[in-house]
Predicted model as a PDB file, atoms N, CA, C, CB and O in Angstrom, pLDDT in the B-factor column:
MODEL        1                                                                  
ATOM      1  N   UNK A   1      53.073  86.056  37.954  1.00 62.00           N  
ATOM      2  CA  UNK A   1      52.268  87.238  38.147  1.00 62.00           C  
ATOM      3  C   UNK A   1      52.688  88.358  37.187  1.00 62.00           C  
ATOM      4  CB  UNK A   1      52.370  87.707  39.590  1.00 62.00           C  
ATOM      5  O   UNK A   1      52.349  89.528  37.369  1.00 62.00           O  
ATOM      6  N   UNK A   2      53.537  87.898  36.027  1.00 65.00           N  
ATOM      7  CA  UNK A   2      53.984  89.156  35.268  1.00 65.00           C  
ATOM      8  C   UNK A   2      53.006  90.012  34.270  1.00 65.00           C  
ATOM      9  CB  UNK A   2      55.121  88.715  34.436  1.00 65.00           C  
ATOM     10  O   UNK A   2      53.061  91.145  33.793  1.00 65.00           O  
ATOM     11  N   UNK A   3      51.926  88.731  34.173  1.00 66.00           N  
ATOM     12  CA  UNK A   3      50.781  89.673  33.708  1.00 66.00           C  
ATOM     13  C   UNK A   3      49.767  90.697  34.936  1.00 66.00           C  
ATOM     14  CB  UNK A   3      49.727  88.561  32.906  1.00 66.00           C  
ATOM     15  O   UNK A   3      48.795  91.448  34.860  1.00 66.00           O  
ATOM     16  N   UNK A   4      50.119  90.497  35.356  1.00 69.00           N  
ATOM     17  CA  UNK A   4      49.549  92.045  36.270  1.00 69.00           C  
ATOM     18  C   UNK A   4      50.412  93.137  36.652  1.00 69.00           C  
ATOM     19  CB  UNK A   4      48.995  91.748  37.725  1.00 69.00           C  
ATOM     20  O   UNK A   4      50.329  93.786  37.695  1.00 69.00           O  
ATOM     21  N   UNK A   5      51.545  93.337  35.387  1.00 72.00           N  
ATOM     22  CA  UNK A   5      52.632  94.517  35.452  1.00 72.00           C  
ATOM     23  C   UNK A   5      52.336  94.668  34.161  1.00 72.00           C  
ATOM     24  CB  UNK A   5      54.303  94.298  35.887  1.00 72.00           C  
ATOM     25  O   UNK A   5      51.470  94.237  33.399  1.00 72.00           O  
ATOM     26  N   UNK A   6      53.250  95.375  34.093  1.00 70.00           N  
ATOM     27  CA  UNK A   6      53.712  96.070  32.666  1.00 70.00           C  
ATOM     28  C   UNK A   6      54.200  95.546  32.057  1.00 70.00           C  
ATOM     29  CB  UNK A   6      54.391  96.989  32.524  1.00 70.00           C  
ATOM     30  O   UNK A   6      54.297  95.803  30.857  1.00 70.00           O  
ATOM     31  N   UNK A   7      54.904  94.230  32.850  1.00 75.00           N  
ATOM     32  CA  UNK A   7      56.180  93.534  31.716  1.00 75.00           C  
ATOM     33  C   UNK A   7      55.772  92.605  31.371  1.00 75.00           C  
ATOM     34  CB  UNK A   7      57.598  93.115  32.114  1.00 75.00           C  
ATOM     35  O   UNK A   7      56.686  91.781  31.360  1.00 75.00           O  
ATOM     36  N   UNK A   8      54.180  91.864  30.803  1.00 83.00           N  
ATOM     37  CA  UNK A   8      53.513  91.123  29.953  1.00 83.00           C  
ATOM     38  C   UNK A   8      54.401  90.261  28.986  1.00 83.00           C  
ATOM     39  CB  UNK A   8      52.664  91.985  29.274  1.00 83.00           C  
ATOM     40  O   UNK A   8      54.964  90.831  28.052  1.00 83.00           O  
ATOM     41  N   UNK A   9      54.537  89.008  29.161  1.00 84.00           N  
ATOM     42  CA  UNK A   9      55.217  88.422  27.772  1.00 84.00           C  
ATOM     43  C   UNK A   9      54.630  88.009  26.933  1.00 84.00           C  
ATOM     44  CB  UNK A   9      55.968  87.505  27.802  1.00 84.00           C  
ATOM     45  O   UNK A   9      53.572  87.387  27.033  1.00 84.00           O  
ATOM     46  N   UNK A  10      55.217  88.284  25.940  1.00 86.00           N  
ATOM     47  CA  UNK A  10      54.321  88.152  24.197  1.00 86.00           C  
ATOM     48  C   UNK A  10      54.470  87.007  24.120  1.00 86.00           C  
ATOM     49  CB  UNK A  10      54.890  88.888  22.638  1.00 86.00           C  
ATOM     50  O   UNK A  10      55.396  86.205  24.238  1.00 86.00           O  
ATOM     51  N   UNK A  11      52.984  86.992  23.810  1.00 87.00           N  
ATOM     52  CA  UNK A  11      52.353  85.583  23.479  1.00 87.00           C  
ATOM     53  C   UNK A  11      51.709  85.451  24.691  1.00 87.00           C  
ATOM     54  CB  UNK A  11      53.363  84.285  23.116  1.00 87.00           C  
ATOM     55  O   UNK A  11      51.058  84.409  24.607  1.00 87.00           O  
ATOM     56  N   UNK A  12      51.532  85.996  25.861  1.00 88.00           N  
ATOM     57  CA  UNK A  12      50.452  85.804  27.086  1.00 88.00           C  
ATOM     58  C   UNK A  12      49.089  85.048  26.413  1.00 88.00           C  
ATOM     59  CB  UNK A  12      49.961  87.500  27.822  1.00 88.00           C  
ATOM     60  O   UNK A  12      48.529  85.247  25.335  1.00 88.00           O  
ATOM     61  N   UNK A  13      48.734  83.891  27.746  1.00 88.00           N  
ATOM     62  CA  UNK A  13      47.723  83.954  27.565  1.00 88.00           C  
ATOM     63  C   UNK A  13      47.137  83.206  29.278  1.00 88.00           C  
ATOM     64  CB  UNK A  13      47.481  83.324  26.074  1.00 88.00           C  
ATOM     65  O   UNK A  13      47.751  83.094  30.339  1.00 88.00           O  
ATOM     66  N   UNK A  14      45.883  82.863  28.935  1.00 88.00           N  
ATOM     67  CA  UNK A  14      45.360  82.776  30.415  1.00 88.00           C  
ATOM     68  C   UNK A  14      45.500  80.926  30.864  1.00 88.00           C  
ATOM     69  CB  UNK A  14      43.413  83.469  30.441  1.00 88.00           C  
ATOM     70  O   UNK A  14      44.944  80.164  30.072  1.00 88.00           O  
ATOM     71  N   UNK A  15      45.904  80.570  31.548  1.00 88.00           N  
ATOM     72  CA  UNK A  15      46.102  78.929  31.672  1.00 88.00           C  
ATOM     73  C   UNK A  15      46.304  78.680  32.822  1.00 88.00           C  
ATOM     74  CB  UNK A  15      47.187  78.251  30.956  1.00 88.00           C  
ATOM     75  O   UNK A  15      46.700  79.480  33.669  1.00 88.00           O  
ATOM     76  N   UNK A  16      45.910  76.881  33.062  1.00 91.00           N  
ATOM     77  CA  UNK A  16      45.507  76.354  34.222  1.00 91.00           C  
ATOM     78  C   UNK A  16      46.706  75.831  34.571  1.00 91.00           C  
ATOM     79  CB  UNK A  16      44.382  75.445  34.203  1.00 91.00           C  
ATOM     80  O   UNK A  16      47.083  75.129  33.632  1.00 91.00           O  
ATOM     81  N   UNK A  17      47.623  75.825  35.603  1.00 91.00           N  
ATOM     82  CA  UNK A  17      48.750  75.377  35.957  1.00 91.00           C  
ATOM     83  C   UNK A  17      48.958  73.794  35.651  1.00 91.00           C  
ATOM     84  CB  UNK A  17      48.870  75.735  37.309  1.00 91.00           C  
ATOM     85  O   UNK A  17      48.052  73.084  36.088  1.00 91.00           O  
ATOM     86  N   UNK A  18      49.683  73.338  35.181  1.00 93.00           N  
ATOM     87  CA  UNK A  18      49.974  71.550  34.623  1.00 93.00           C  
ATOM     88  C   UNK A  18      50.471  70.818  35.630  1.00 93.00           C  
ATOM     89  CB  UNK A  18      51.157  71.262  33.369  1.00 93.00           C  
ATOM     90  O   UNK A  18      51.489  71.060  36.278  1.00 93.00           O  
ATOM     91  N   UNK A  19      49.701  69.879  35.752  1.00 96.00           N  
ATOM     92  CA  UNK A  19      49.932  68.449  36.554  1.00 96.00           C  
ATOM     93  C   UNK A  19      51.551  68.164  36.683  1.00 96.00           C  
ATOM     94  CB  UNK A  19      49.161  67.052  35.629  1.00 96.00           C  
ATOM     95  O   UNK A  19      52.230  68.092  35.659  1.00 96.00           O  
ATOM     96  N   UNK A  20      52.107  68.013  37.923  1.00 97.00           N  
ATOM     97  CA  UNK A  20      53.379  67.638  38.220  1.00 97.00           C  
ATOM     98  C   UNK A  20      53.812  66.276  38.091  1.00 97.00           C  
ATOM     99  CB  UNK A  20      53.603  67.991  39.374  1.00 97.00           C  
ATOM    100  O   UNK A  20      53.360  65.341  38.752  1.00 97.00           O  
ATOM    101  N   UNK A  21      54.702  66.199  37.217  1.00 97.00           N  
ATOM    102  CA  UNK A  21      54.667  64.701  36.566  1.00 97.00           C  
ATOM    103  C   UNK A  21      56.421  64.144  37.231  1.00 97.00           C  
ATOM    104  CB  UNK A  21      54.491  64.803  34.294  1.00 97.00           C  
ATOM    105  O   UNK A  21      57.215  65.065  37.422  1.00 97.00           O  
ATOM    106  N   UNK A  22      56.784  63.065  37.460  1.00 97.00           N  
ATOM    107  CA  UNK A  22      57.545  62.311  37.937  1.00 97.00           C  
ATOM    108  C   UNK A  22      58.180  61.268  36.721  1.00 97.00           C  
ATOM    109  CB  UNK A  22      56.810  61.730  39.049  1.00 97.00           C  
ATOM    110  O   UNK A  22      57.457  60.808  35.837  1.00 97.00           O  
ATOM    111  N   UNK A  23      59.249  61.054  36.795  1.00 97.00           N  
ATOM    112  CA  UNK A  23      59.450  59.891  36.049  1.00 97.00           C  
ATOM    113  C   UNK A  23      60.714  59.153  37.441  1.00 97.00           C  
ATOM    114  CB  UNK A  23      60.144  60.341  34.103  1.00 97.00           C  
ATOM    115  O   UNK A  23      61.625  59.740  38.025  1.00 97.00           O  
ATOM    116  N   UNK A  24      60.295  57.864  37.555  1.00 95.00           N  
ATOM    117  CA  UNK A  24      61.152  57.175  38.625  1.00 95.00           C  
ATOM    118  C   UNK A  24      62.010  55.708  38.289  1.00 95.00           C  
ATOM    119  CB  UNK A  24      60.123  56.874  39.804  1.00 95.00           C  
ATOM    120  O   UNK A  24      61.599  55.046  37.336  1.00 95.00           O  
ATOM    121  N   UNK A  25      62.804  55.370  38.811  1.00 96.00           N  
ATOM    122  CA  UNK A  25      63.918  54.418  38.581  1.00 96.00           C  
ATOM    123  C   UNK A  25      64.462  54.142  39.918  1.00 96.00           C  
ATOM    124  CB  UNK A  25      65.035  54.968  37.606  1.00 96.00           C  
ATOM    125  O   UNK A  25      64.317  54.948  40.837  1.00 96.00           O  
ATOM    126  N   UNK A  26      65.028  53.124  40.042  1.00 96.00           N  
ATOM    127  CA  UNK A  26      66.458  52.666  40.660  1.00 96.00           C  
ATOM    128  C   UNK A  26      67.431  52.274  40.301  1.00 96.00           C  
ATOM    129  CB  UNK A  26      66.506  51.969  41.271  1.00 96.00           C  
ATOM    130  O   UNK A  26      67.708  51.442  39.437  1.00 96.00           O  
ATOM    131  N   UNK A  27      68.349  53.186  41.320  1.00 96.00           N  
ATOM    132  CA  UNK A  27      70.247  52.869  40.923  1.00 96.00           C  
ATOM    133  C   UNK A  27      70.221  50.966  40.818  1.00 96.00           C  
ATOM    134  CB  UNK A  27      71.761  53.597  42.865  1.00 96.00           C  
ATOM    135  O   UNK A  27      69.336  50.164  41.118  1.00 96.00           O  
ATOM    136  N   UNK A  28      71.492  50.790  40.308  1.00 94.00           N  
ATOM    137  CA  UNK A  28      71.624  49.365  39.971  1.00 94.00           C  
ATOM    138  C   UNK A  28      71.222  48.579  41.286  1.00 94.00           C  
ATOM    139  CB  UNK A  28      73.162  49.002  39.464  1.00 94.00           C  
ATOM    140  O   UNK A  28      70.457  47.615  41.316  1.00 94.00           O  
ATOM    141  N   UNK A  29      71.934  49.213  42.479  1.00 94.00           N  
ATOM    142  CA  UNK A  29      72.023  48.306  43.848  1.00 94.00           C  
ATOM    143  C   UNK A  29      70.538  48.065  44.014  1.00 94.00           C  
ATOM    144  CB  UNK A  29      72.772  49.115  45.333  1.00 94.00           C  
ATOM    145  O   UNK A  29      70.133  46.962  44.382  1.00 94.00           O  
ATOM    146  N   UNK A  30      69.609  49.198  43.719  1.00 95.00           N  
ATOM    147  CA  UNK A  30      68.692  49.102  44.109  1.00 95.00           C  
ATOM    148  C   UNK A  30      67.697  48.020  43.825  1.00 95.00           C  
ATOM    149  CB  UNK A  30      68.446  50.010  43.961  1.00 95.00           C  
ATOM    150  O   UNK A  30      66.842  47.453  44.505  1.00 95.00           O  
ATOM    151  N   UNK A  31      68.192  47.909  42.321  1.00 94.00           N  
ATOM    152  CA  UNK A  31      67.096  46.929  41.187  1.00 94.00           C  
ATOM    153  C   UNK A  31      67.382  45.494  41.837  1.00 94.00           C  
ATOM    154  CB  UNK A  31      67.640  46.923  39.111  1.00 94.00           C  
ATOM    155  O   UNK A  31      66.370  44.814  42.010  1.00 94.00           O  
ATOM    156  N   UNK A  32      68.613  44.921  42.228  1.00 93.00           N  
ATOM    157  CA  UNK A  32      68.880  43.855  43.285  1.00 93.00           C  
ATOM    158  C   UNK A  32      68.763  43.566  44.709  1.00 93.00           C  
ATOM    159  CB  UNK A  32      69.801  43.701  43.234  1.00 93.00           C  
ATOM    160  O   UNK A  32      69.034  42.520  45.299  1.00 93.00           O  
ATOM    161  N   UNK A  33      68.289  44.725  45.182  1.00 95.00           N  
ATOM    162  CA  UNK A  33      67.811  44.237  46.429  1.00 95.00           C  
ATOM    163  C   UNK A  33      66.055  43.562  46.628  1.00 95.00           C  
ATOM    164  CB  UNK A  33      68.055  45.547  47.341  1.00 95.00           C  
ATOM    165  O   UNK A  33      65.169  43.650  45.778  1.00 95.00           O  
ATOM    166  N   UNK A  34      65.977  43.117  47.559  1.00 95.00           N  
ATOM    167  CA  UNK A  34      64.352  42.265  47.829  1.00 95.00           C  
ATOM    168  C   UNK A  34      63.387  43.393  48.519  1.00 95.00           C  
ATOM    169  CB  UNK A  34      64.470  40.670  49.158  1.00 95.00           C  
ATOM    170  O   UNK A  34      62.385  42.920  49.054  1.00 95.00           O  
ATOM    171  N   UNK A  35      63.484  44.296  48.562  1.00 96.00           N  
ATOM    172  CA  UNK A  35      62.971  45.989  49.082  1.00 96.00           C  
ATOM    173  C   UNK A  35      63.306  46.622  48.904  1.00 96.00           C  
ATOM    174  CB  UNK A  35      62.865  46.561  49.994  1.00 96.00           C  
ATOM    175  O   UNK A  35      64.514  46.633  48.666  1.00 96.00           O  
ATOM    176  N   UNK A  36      62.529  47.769  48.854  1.00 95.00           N  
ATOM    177  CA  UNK A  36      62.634  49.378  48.277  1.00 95.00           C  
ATOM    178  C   UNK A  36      63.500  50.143  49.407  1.00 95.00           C  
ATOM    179  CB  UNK A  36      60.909  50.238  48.102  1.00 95.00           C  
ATOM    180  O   UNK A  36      63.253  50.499  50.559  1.00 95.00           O  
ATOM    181  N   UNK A  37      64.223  50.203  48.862  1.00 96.00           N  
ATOM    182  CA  UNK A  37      65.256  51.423  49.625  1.00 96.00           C  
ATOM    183  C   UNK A  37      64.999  52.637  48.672  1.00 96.00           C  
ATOM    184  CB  UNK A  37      67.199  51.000  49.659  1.00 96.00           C  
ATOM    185  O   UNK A  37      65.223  52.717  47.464  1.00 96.00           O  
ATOM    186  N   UNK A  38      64.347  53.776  49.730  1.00 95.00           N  
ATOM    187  CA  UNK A  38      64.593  54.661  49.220  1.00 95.00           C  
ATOM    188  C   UNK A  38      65.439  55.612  49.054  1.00 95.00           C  
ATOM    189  CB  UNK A  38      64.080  54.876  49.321  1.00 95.00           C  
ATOM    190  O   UNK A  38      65.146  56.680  48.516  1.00 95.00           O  
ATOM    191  N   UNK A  39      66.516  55.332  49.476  1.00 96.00           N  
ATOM    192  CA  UNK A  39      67.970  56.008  49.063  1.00 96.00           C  
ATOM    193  C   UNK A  39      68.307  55.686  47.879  1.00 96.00           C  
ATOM    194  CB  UNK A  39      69.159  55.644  49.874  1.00 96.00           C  
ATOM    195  O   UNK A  39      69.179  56.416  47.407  1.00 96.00           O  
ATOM    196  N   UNK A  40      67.963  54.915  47.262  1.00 96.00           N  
ATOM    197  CA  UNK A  40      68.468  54.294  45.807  1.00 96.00           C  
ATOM    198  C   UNK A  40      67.650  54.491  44.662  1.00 96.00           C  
ATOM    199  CB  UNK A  40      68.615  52.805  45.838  1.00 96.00           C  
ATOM    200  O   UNK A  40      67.890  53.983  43.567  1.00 96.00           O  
ATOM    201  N   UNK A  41      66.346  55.486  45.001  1.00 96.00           N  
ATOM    202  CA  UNK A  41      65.505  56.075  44.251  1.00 96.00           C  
ATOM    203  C   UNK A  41      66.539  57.039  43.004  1.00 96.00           C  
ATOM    204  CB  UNK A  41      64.474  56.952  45.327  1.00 96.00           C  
ATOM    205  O   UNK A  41      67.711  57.318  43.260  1.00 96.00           O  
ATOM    206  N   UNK A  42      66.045  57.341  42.038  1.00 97.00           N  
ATOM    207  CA  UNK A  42      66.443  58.242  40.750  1.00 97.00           C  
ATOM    208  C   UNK A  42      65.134  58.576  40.202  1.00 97.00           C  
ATOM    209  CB  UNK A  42      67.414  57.464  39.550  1.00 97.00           C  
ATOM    210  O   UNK A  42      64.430  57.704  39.693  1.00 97.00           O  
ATOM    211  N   UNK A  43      64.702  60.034  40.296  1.00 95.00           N  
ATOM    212  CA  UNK A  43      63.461  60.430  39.915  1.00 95.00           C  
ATOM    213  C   UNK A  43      63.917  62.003  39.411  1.00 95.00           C  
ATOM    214  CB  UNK A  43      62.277  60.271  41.215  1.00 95.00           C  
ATOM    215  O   UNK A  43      64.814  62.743  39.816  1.00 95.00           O  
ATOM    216  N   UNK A  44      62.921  62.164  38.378  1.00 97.00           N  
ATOM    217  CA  UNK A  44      63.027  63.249  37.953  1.00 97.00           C  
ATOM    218  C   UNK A  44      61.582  63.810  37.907  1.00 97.00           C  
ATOM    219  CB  UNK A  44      63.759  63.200  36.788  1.00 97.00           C  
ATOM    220  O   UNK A  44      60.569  63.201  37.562  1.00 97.00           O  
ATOM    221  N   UNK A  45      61.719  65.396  38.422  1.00 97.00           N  
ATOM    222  CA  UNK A  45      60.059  65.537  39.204  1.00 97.00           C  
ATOM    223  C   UNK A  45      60.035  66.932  37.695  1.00 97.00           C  
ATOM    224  CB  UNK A  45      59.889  66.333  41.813  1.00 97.00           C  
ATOM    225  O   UNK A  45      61.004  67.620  37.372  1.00 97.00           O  
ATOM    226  N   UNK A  46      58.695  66.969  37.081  1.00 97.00           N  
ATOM    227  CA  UNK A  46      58.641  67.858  36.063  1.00 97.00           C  
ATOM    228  C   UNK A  46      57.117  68.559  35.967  1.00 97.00           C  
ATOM    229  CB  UNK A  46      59.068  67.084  34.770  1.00 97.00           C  
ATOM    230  O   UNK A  46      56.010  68.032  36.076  1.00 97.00           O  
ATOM    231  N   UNK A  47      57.542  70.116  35.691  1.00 95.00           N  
ATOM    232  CA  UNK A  47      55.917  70.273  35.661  1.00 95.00           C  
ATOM    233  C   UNK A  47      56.146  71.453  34.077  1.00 95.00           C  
ATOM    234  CB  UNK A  47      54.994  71.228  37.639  1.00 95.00           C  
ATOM    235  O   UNK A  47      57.161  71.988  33.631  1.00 95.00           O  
ATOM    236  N   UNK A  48      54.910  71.477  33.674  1.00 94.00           N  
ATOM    237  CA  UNK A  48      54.868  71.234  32.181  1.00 94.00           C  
ATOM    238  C   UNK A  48      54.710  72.826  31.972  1.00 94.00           C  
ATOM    239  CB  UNK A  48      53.514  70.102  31.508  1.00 94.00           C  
ATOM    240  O   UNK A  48      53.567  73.130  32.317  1.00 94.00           O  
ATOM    241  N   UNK A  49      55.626  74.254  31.419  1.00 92.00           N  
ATOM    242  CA  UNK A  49      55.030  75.337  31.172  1.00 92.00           C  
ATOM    243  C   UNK A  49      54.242  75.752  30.020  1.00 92.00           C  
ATOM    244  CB  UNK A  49      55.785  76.015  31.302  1.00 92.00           C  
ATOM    245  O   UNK A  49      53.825  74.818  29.334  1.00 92.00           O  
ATOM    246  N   UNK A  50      53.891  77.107  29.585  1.00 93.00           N  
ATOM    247  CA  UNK A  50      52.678  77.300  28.660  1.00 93.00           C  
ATOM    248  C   UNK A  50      54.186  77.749  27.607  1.00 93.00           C  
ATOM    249  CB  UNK A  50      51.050  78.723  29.191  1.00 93.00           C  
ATOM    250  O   UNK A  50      55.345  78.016  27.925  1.00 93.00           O  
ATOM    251  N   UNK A  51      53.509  77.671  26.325  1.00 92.00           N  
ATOM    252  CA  UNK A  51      54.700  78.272  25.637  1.00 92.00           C  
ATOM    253  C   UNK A  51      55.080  79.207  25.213  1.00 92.00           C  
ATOM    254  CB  UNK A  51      54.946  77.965  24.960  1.00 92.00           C  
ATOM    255  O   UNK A  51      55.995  79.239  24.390  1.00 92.00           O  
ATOM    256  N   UNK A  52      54.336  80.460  25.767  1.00 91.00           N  
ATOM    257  CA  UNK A  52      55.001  81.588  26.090  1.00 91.00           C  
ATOM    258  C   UNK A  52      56.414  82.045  27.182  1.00 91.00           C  
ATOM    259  CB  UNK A  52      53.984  82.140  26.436  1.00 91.00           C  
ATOM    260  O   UNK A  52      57.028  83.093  27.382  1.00 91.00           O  
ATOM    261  N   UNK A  53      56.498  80.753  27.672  1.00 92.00           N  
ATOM    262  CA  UNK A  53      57.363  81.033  28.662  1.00 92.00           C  
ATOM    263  C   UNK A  53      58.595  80.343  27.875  1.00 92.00           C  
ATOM    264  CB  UNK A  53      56.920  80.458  30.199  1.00 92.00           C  
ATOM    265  O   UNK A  53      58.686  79.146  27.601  1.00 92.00           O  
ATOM    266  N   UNK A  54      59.498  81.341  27.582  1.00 93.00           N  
ATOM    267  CA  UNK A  54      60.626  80.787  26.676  1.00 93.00           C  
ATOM    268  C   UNK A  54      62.307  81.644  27.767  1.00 93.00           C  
ATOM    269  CB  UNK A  54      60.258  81.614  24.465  1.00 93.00           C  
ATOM    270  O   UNK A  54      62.174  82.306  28.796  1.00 93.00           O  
ATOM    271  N   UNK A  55      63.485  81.354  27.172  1.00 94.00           N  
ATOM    272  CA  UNK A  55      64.347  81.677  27.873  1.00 94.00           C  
ATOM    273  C   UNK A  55      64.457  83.015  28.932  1.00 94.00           C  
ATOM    274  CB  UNK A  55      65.127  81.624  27.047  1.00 94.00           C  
ATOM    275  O   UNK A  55      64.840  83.066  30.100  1.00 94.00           O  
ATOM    276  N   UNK A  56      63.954  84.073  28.014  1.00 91.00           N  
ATOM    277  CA  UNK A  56      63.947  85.315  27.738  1.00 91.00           C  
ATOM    278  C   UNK A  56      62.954  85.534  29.504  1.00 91.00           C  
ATOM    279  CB  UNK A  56      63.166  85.735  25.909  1.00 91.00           C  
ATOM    280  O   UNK A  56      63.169  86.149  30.549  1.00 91.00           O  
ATOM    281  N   UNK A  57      62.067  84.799  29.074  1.00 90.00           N  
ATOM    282  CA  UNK A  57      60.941  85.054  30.592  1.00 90.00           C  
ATOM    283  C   UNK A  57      61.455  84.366  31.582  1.00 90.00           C  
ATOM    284  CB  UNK A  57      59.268  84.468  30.544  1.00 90.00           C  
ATOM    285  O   UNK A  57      61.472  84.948  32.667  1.00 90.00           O  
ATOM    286  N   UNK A  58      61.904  83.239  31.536  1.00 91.00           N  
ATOM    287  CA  UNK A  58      62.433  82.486  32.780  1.00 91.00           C  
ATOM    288  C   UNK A  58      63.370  83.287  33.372  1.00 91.00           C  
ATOM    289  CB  UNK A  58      63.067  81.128  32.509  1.00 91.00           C  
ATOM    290  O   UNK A  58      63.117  83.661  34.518  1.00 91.00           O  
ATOM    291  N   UNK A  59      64.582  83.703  32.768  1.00 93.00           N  
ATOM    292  CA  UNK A  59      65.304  84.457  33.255  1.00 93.00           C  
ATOM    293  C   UNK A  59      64.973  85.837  34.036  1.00 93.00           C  
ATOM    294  CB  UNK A  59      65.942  84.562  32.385  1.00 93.00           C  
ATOM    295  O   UNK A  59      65.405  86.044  35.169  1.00 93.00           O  
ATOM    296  N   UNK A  60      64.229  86.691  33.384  1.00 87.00           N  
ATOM    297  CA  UNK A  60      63.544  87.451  33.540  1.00 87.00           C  
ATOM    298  C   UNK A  60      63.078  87.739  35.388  1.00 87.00           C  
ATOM    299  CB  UNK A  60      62.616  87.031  32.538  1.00 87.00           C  
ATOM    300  O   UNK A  60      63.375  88.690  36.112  1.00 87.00           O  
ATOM    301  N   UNK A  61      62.269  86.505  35.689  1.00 86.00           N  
ATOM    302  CA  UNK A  61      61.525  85.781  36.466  1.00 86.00           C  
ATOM    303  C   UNK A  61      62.377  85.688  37.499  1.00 86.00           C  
ATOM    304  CB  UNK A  61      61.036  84.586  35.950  1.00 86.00           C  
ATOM    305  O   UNK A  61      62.310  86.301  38.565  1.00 86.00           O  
ATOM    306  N   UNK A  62      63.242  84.843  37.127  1.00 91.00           N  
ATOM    307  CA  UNK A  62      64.728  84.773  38.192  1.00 91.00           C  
ATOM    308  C   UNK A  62      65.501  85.810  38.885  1.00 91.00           C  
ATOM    309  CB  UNK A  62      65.827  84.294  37.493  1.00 91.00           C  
ATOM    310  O   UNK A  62      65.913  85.828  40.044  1.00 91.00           O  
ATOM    311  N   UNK A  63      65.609  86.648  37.963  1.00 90.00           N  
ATOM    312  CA  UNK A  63      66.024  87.772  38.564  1.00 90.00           C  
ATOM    313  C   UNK A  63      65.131  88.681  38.883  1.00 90.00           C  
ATOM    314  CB  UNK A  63      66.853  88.309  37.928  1.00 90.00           C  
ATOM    315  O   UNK A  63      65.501  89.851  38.989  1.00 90.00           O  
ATOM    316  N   UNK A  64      63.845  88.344  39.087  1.00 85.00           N  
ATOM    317  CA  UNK A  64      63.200  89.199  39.915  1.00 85.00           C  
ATOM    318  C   UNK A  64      62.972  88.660  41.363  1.00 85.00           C  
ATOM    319  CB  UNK A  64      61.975  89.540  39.287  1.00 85.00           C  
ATOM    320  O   UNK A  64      62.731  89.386  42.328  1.00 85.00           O  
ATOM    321  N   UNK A  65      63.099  87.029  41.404  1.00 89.00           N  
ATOM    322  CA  UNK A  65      62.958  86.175  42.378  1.00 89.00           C  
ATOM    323  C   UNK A  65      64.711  86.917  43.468  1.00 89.00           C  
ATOM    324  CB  UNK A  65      62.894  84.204  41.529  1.00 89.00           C  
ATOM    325  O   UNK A  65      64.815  87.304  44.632  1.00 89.00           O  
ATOM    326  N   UNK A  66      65.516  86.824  42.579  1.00 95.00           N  
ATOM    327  CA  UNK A  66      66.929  86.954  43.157  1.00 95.00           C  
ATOM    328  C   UNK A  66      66.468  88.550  43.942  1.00 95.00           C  
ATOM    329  CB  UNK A  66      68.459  86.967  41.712  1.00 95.00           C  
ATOM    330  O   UNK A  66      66.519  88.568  45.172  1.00 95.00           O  
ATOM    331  N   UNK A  67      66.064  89.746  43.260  1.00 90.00           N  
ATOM    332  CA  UNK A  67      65.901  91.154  43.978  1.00 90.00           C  
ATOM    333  C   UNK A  67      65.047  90.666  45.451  1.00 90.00           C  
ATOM    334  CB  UNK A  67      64.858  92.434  42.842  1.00 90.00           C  
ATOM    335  O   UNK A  67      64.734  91.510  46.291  1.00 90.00           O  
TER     336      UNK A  67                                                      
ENDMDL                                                                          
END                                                                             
C-alpha cells in the first residue's frame, strides 16, 4: 500500500499480484518408502515480486510491519 503515501518507490508501477509457485521434493527416507509421508516433504513455497521492489523497499516495508 506504499503507493497511497508519500513514500512511493521509484520505479512504481500498477500490477497484478503473481501466482504462488511451489517447488517440492522428498528427504532421502522419504524417496524409499511405498507412501507419501508427509513429514518427509521439502518444499519451497515462492511468490514472484514486481521489480521495483528491491532491498531498499522490502526493508522499508518491514519496518513498518514491525511499528
Amino acid at each position: 500500500m506504499m503507493h497511497k503515501s508519500d513514500n512511493i518507490p521509484e520505479g512504481y508501477f500498477e500490477y497484478t499480484v503473481y501466482p504462488l509457485e511451489g517447488l517440492w521434493d522428498l528427504k532421502e527416507n522419504g524417496r524409499g518408502l511405498e507412501y507419501l509421508d508427509k513429514n518427509e516433504l521439502i518444499y519451497t513455497l515462492m511468490i514472484r515480486q514486481p521489480s521495483f521492489v528491491n532491498d531498499e523497499v522490502f526493508n522499508r516495508a518491514m519496518e513498518k510491519v514491525k511499528r
